[in-house]
N, C-alpha and C positions, 0 to 999 in steps of 0.2 A: 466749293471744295473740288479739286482734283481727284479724280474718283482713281486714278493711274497712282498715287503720293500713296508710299507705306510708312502710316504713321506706326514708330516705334515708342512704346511708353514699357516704364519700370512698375514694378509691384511690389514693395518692401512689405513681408511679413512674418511673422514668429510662429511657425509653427503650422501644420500642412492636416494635423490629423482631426481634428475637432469640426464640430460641423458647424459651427461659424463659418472659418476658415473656407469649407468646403462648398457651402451655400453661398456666400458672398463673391467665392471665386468664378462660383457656375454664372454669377447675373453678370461679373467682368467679362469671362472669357467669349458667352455667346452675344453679348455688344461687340467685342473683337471682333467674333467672326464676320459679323454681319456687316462690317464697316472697314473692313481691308487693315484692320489695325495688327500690329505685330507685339506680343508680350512678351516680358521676361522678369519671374518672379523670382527673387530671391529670397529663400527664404534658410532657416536655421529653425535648431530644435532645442533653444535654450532652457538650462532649469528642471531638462528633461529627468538625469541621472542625477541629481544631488551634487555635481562637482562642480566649484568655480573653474579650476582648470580646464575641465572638457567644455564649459559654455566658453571660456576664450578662446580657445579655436573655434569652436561652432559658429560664433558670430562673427570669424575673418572676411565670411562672404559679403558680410557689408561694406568690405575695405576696398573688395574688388571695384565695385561700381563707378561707373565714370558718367554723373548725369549729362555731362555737355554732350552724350552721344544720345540720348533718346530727346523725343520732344515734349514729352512731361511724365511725371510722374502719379501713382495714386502710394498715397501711405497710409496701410492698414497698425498706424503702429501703438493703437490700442490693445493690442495682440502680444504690446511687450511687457512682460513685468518688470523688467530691468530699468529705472530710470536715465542710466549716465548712456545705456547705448543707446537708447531713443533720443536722446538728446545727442549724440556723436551726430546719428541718422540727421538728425533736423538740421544739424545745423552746416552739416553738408548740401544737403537738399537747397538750403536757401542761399549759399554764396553760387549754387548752378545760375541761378533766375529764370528756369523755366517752369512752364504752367502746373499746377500741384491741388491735389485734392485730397487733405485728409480726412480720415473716420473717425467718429466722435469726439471730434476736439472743437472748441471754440476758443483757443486759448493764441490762434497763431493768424491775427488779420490778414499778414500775406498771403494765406493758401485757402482757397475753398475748403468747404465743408460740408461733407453728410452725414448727418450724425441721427439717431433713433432715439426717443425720449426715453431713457432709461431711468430717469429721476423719478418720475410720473407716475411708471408703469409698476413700479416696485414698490411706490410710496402706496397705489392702490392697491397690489397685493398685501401687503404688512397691513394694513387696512382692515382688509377682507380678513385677514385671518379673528385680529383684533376685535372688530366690532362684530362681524356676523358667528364666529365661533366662539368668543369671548379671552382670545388668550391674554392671558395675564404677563406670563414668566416667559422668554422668549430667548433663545439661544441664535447666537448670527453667526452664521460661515461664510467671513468675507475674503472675497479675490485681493487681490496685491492692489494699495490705494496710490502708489506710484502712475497705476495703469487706472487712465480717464473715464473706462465702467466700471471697475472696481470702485471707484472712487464714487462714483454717482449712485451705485447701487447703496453702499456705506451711508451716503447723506438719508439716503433716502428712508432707508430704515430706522435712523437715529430719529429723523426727523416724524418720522409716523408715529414712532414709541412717545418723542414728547408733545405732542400736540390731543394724544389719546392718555397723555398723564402717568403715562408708566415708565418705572424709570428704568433707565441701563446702568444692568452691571456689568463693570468692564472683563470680571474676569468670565462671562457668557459670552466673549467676543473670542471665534477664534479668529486669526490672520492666516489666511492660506494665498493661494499662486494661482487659482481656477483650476488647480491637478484633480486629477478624481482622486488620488491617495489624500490628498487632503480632507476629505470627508471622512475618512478613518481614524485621523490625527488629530479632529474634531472632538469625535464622541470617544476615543482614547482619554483624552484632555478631561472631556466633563466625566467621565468615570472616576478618573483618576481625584477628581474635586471634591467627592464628596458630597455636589449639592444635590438638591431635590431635583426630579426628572423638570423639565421646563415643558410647555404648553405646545410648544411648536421649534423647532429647530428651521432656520427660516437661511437659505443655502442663494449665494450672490449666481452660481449657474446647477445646471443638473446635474452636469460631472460628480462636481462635489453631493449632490442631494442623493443623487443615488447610491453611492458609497454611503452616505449619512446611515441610510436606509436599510442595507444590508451589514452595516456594523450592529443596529440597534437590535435589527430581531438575533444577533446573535446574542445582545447580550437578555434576550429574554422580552425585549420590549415589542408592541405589535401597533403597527402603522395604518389607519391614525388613530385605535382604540384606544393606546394609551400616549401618544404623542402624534403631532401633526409633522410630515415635512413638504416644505414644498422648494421649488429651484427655481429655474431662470434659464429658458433659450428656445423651451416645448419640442428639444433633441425628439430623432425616431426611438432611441432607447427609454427617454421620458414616458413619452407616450401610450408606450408599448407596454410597460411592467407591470407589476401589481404588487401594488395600488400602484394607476395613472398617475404622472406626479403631476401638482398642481405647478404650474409653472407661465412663465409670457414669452408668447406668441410674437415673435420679432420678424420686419420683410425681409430678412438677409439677401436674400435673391433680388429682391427690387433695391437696395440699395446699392451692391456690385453694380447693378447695371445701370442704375442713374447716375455712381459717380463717375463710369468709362463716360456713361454720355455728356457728361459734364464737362468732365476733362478732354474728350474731341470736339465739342465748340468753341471752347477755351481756347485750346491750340488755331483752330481755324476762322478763333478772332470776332464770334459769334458772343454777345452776350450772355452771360448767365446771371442766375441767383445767386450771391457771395457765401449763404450756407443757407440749409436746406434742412429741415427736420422730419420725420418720419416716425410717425406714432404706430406704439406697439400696443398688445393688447393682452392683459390678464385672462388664463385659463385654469378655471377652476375646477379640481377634477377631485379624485379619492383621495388621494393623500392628505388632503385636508377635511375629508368628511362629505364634499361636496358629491356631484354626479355629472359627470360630461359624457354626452354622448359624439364625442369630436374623434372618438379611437379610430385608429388607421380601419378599413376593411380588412376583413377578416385574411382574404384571400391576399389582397394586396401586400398584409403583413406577411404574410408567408413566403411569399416569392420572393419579396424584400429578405427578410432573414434567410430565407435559402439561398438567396445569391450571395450576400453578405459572410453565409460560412461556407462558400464553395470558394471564392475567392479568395480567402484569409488562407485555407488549406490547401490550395493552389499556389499562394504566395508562398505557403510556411514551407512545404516541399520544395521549389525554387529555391528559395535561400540556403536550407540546408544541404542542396544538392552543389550547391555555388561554395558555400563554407567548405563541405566534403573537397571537391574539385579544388584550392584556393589551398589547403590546407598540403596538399601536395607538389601544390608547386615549389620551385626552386631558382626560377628565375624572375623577372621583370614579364620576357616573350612568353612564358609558358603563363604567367598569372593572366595577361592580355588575352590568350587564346582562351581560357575558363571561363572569363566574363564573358566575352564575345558569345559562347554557346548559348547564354542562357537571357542574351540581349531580347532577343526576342518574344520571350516570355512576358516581358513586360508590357505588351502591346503598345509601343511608342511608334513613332517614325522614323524620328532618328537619335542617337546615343552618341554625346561625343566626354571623353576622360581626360578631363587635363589637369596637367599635372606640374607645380613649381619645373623651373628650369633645374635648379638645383635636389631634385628634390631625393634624390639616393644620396647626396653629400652627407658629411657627418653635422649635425644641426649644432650651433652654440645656446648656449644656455639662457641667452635673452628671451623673454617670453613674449608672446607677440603681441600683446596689446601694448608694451613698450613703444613698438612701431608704428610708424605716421601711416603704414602697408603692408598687410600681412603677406603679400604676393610681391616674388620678386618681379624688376623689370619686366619678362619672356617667362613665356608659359612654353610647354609642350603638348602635345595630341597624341598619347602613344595607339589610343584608339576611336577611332569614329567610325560608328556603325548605322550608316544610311540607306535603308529600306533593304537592310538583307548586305549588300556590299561594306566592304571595309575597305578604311584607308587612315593614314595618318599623316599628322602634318609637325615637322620639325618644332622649329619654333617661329612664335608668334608674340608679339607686344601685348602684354596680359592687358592693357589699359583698351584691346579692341574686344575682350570679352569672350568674344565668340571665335575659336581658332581660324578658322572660314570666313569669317564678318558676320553681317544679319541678312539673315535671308530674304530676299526682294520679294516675298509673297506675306501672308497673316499667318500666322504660326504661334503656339502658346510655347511655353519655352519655363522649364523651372531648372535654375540654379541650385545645385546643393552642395555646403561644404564636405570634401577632405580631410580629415585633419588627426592628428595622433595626440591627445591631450593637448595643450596649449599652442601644440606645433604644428603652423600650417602645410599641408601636402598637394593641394590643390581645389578640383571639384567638378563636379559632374553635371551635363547639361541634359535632360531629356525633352525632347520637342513632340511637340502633337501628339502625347497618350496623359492619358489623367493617372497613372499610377501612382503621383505623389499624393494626391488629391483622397482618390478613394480609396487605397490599400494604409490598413496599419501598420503595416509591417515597412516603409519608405524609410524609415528612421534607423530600424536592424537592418535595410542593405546597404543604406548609407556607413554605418558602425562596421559591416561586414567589409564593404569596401576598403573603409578608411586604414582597418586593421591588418587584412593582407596583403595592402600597398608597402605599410609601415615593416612586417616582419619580409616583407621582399627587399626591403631597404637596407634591416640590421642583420640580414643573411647575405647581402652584399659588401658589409662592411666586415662580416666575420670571416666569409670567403677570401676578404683581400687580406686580413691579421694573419688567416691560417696560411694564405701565401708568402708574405709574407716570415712567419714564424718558419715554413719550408726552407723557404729562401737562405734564411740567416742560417738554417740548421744544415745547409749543404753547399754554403757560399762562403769564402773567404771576403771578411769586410773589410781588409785591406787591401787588396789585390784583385775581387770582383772576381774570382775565377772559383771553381770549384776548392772546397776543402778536401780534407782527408777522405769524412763520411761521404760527402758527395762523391768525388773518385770512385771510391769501393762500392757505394751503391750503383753505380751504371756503369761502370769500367767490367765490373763480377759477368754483368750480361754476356755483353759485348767477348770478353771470355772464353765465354760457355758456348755462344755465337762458333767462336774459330776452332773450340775443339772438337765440338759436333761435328761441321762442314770441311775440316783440315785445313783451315788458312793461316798463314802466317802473318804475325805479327811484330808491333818495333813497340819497344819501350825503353825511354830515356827517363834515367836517373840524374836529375840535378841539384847540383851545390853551391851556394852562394861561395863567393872566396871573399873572404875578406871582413866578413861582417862587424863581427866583434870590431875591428880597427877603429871602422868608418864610426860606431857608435862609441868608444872610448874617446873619440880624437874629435869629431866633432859630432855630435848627440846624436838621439835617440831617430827624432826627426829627419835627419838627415839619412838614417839607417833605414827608416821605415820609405822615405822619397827611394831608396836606391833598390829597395824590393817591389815598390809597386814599378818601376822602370820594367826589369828581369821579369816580372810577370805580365810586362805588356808584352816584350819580346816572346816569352813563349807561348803565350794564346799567338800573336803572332807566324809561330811557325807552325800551329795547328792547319791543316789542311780540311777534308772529308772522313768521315769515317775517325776522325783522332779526339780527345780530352785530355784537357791538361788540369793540372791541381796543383794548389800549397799544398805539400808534403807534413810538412814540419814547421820548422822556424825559420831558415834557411834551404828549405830543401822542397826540391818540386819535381812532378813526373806532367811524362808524357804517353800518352798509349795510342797507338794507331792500328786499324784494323787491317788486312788484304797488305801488308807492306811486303815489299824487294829487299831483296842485299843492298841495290844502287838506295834505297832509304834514306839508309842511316847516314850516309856520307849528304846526303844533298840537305838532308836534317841540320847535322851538324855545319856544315859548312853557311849555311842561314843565319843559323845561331849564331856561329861567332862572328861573321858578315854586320849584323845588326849590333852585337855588343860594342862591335870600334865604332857604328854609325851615332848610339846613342852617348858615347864617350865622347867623339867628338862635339855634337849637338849640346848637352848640357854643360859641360864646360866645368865640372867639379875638382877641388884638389885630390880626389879622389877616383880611384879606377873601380865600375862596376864590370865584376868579374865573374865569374861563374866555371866549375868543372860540369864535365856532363858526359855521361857513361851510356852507350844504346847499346843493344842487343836485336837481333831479329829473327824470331825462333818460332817452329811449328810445335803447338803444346800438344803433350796423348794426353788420355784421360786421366792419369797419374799426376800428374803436374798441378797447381795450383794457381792465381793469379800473385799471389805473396810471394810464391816462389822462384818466378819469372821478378817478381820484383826485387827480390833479394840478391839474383843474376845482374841485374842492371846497374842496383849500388854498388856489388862488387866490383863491376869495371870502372863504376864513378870513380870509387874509391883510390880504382891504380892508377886512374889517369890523373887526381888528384896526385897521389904520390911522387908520380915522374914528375911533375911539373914542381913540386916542394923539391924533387934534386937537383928538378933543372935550375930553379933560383941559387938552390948551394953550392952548382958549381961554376955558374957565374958567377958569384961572391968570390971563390977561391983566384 
């Protein structure tokens, strides 16, 4: 082996907080260390909230992954209750063809395996309860039988009941997910049945056994005087409680770290074992009546639980303080700089935010498992936060994962989605801190995140409506120039501006000639072509300092700040310059014509802006006039 070669391997899993999860990860990640390997876990927190919706985005981060860029994988995807995405997972995994190690499956001869006897170990608990306590009536709290230990724990138990002659009744069967809520939905369920208490409540993990536990004594019942319960994983909370729960002993920590070592002589072309089994072991403790003297140290429990609730209340304050911060932002930069403060908290190394290319656009309504790719082509970085320094990186081809590439050193690395109900926004990378791992609370900053990305998004979208809706409400949309309201609301300043300081001003009153003609004689279209022209000419003769507007329907002004007497002449003289320029140029049977009346007057404080404007039309008006005699006495 190349002791220089950074081997990069993936970690597909469901779910960061359970101490499965947590134990398994600790035997992978210190093989990584030990052996120059580079990870990257992706994981998702499906099933979490009750929503199918929020699980499909959750599980987009599976779509990100590109195995032809690592050199093999491990799949914990016993971890999923979901069938159809374990099956997406697999069967992307196997068109990669590189080296693969799954967890408790025997079910896929292409990929290694390490798997724990969980048939065995539960068949000898149900056993134990059975013959040495004598339980008769037996109530089961099973995990999701999609997922290959639920499924084995499920056999196992059926299989104990009949071979000890007792029979199962279906409806003592509840179906849970491994949630700890599901031990409450359990003994809800058998309250709500009517039958007689069962002998033993017999739970597929301790999530659920200890929720069992504390449903019962609420409803008057006491553990194990008048019922037994026992679990499955001998969790630090098992352990701990009272009554101890009776529970198995699994190596989680030695199989994390057999299947990395598995998977780097795989890679490095080193023979292995094709699967690998690893025997657990029944712990019998009070909840079944029994006595283990196995309880953590006394002392040792204590530091444990006081680290445990210093850090959660550490966490809890963080997030809140981030929500707080998050909740006042207004921008995209301003949300970037809140997280950024509080990066550090999480004791990582480095922090990088990436986020869809597209990802402030207005989303369509297709939902994303629709798509072959929840991520478009190009990702962005608006921020990465590496050991204290910040930078960002434009954009980058989502299919390299990592905005930066992968780091040429061993580094743990956890993926977490982005995403706003079904619609994916991105995801977040954090490298070498275990915060996903040990903190409960990785799920609420992920949802913290996800969410004031999302309202930074539809405050961008409402910011551009209300501009929008500005827009139109002080913009003529045929002619692109100020309306009436627009004029009067910034022309009134500008005003106020000259009568304060004593400047004089010009303001030209304009009239279409002719309108009515052009739209009797050849339409409407044509009328409306011959006013957006007249109003390109007069933005046109707008200089500095001046604003022009639709007036009316035919009628526009001009206002200009700081003007001269020589103004109004070199104004006009433009103006109608350009009206023979455009006459010529579009070539109409018709002449766009225009009167147009200026004034240039120093206003006192008596004076109005309406009132200067009523000065302007009335000269419009006579020069309008002269010119109706001048045609009548041409005629004559």
């Amino acid at each position: 082996m190349d002791s220089e070669r950074i081997i990069n391997i993936a970690v597909i899993v469901s779910g960061l907080d359970e101490e499965y999860q947590y134990n398994t990860i600790r035997g992978i990640n210190n093989f990584a260390l030990e052996h120059n390997i580079n990870v990257s876990y992706f994981a998702a927190f499906g099933g979490m909230v009750g929503s199918r919706t929020f699980d499909i985005g959750e599980v987009s981060i599976y779509n990100l992954i590109d195995y032809t860029r690592f050199d093999g994988v491990l799949l914990m995807t016993n971890t999923f209750g979901d069938k159809e995405i374990r099956t997406r997972i697999l069967e992307r995994v196997r068109s990669a063809h590189i080296p693969t190690v799954i967890f408790e499956s025997h079910e896929f001869p292409e990929f290694y395996d390490i798997r724990i006897d969980n048939f065995s170990v539960m068949k000898k608990l149900v056993n134990h309860i059975i013959q040495f306590h004598g339980a008769k009536v037996i109530n089961f709290v099973s995990g999701p039988l999609p997922n290959p230990e639920g499924k084995a724990r499920y056999d196992a138990f059926r299989a104990a009941m009949e071979e000890n002659g007792l029979p199962i009744d279906e409806e003592r069967i509840y179906y849970g997910d491994f949630k700890s809520y599901d031990g409450k939905l359990a003994v809800d369920e058998f309250a709500a049945s009517g039958k007689e208490l069962p002998d033993a409540f017999v739970c597929a993990n301790d999530s659920m056994a200890l929720t069992v536990v504390s449903s019962l004594e609420k409803l008057g019942y006491k553990v194990p005087d008048d019922v037994m319960v026992t679990g499955f994983d001998n969790t630090f909370n098992a352990r701990n409680c009272s009554p101890a729960m009776t529970s198995v002993k699994r190596p989680l920590y030695k199989a994390g770290f057999q299947a990395a070592e598995v998977l780097l002589n795989v890679i490095n072309g080193i023979e292995q074992p094709h699967s690998i089994t690893l025997e657990a072991a029944p712990v019998f403790s009070e909840s079944c009546g029994c006595r283990n003297e196995e309880h953590d140290d006394l002392i040792a429990y204590k530091k444990v639980t006081f680290r445990k609730t210093e850090v959660t209340n550490s966490n809890i304050l963080m997030i809140n303080r981030l929500t707080a911060g998050l909740a006042e932002t207004e921008t995209a930069s301003e949300c970037f700089d809140v997280i950024e403060k509080l990066i550090g908290e999480l004791e990582c190394e480095k922090f990088q935010l990436c986020l869809s290319e597209d990802w402030q656009d207005a989303f369509n309504s297709a939902p994303v498992i629709s798509e072959p790719n929840a991520y478009k082509s190009y990702m962005t970085a608006p921020l990465i936060w590496d050991k204290g320094q910040r930078r960002s990186v434009g954009y980058y081809p989502s299919s390299n994962m990592f905005p930066e590439g992968f780091e040429e050193r061993s580094c743990i690395n956890y993926f977490l989605p982005l995403h706003f109900g079904d619609r994916c926004l991105g995801y977040y990378i954090i490298t070498n801190g275990d915060f996903p791992i040990y903190s409960l609370l990785c799920h609420t900053l992920t949802m913290t995140l996800s969410n004031s990305i999302e309202n930074i998004r539809k405050l961008f979208h409402l910011n551009k409506a209300m501009d929008e809706l500005n827009r139109l409400y002080v913009i003529d949309p045929l002619c692109n120039i100020y309306n009436r309201n627009g004029f009067i609301n910034i022309a009134d300043d500008m005003f106020r501006e000259c009568v304060a300081n004593g400047k004089e001003m010009l303001l030209s009153f304009i009239d279409m000639d002719g309108l009515k003609f052009i739209n009797d004689n050849y339409g409407h279209n044509e009328g409306d072509f011959a006013i957006q022209r007249l109003a390109n000419i007069i933005s046109s003769c707008c200089g500095r300092g001046s604003i022009c507007a639709r007036f009316g329907g035919d009628e526009f002004i001009i206002f200009s700040t700081n003007a001269s007497q020589g103004a109004v002449e070199a104004l006009e003289h433009r103006f109608n310059t350009e009206l023979e320029n455009i006459n010529k140029l579009v070539k109409k049977p018709y002449v766009i014509s225009a009167s147009i009346g200026s004034i240039v007057t120093k206003a006192n404080e008596h004076d109005t802006l309406y009132s200067i404007i009523k000065m302007a039309d009335e000269k419009m008006y006579e020069i309008k006039r002269q010119k109706k005699l001048a045609r009548k006495s041409e005629k004559v």
